[in-house]
N, C-alpha and C positions, 0 to 999 in steps of 0.2 A: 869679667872675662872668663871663657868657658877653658874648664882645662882641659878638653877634649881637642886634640887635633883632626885639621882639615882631611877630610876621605882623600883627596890627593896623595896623602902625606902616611895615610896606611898599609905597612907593605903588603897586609892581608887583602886589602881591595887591589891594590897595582897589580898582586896576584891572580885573584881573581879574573881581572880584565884580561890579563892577557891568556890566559887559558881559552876565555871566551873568543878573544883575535886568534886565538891559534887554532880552532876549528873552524870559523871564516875562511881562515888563509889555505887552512886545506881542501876548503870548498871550491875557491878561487884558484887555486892551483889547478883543481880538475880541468876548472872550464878553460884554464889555460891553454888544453890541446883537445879544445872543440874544434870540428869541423870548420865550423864559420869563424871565420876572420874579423866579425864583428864584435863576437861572445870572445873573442882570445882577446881584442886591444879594450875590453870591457874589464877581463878580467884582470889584465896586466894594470889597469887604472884600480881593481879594488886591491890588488896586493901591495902594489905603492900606498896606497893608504890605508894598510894596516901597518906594515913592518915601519910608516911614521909613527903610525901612534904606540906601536909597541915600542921601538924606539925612544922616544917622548917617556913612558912610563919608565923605562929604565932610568933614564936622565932624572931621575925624580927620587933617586935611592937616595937614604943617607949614609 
């Protein structure tokens, strides 16, 4: 058995990740107040699934 814990379970990757979702989400916020009304319910669908998965990564502290 490895005594190495699952990357899940590393707060330095949860870390990492969500830094990564947080220049996403500020990407997606832009196109939030695009013109087109297609690129905003585009973007409202990519921030809902970030703030899950950051979300998610929180739920994962010990």
């Amino acid at each position: 058995m490895s005594d190495q814990q699952p990357a899940s379970d590393d707060p330095s990757m949860r870390h990492d990740v969500r830094n990564m979702l947080a220049t996403a989400l500020l990407a997606a916020d832009l196109l939030s107040a695009h013109a087109d009304p297609a690129v905003r319910r585009q973007a409202e669908t990519i921030i809902a699934a970030i703030e899950s998965a950051t979300a998610r990564l929180k739920g994962q502290r010990k």
